[in-house]
Each structure stands twice: as structure tokens, then as C-alpha cells.
GUDONU-578978 format. One record per residue (C-alpha): residue number from 1; residue in one letter; x, y, z. Coordinates in steps of 0.25 Angstrom, whole numbers, plus 5000, padded with zeros to 4 digits. Example, Ala and Ser with C-alpha at 12.3 -4.5 7.8 and 13.67 -1.06 7.14 Angstrom:
% GUDONU-578978
(1, A, (5049, 4982, 5031))
(2, S, (5055, 4996, 5029))
% end
This chain:
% GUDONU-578978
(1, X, (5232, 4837, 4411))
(2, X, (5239, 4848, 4418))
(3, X, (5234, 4858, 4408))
(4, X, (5220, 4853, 4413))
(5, X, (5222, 4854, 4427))
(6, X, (5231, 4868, 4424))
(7, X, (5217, 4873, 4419))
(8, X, (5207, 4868, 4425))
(9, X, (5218, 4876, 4438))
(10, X, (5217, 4889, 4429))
(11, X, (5202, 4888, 4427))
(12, X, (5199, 4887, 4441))
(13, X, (5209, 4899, 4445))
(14, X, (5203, 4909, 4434))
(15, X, (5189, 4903, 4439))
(16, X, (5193, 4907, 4453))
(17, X, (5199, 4921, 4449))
(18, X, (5188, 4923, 4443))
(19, X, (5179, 4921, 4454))
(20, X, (5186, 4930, 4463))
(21, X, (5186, 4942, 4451))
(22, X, (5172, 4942, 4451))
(23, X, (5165, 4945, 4464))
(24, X, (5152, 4935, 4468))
(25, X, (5137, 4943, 4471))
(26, X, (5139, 4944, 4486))
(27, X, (5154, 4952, 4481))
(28, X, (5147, 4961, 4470))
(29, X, (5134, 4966, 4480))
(30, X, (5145, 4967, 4492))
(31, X, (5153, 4978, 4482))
(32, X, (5139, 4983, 4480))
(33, X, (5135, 4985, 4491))
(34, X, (5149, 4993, 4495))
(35, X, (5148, 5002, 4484))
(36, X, (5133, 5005, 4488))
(37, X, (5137, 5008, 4502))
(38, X, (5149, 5016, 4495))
(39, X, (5140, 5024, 4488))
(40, X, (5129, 5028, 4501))
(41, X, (5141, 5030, 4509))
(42, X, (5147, 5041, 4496))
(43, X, (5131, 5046, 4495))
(44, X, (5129, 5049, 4509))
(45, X, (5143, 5055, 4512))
(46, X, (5141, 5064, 4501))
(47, X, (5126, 5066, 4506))
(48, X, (5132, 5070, 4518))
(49, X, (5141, 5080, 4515))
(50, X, (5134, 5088, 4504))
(51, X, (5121, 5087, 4516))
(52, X, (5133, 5094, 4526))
(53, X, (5137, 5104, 4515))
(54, X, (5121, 5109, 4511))
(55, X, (5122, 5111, 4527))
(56, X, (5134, 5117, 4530))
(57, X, (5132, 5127, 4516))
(58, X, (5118, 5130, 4522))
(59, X, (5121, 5134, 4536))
(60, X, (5134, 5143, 4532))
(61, X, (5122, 5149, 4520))
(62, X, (5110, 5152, 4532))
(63, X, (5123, 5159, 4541))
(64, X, (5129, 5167, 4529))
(65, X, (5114, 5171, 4525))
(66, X, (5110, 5175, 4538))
(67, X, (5123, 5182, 4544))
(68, X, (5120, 5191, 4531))
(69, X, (5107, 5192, 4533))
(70, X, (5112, 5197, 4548))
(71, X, (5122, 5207, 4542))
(72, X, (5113, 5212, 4533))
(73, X, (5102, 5214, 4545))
(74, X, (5113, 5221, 4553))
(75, X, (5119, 5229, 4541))
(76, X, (5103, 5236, 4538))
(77, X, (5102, 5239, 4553))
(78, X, (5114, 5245, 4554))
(79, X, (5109, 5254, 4541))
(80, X, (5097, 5257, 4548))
(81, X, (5103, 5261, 4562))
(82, X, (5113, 5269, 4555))
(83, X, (5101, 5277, 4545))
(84, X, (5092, 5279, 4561))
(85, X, (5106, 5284, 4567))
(86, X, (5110, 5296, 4556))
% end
């Protein structure tokens, strides 16, 4: 008889452990959710950021490119002046 009782106690523990091992529907689509969420939130930083970078490498690329552009304009006028003055 207690080996009956000792058990039927020992199936209703690993019935309970198991319960709690294995998460219900509403658990699963909660850790769903997060990871989605985790994902947009990587998506959009990283969206972000390489948006930012395009930016930044434009503007310095457009100054460089036009203060050259400058230099050369000066640097032909100067050839010029010098060629009208001798």
C-alpha cells in the first residue's frame, strides 16, 4: 500500500514538473512576440545607423568634391592671370 500511495505521489510530481518544463500557448506566442519585437528593434537600429552612415559619407563626398572643384577653379585663374601679366 505505501508503494501505491508512494507512486501515485511520484507521478503527480513528474506530472507537475512536466508542466512547468513545457510552456502553455499563451507562454510560447508571449516569447514569440519578444523575439519579433527583438528582431524590429535590431532591424530598425541597424536601418538607422547604415541611413546615418550613407548620410554622413555623402555630405563629407559633395564638400571634398566641391572644395576641389574650387581649388582647381582658383588654381586655372591664377594660370591665367599669371600668362595676361608676363
Amino acid at each position: 500500500m505505501r508503494t501505491f500511495f508512494t507512486l501515485l505521489l511520484l507521478g503527480a510530481c513528474a506530472v507537475a514538473f512536466a508542466d512547468d518544463a513545457k510552456p502553455n500557448k499563451i507562454e510560447r506566442g508571449a516569447q514569440k512576440v519578444e523575439k519579433g519585437v527583438e528582431r524590429t528593434v535590431t532591424r530598425t537600429e541597424n536601418g538607422i545607423k547604415r541611413t546615418y552612415t550613407r548620410t554622413e559619407n555623402g555630405i563629407t563626398r559633395t564638400y571634398t568634391r566641391t572644395e576641389k572643384g574650387v581649388e582647381r577653379v582658383v588654381d586655372r585663374t591664377e594660370k591665367k592671370v599669371k600668362k595676361v601679366l608676363e
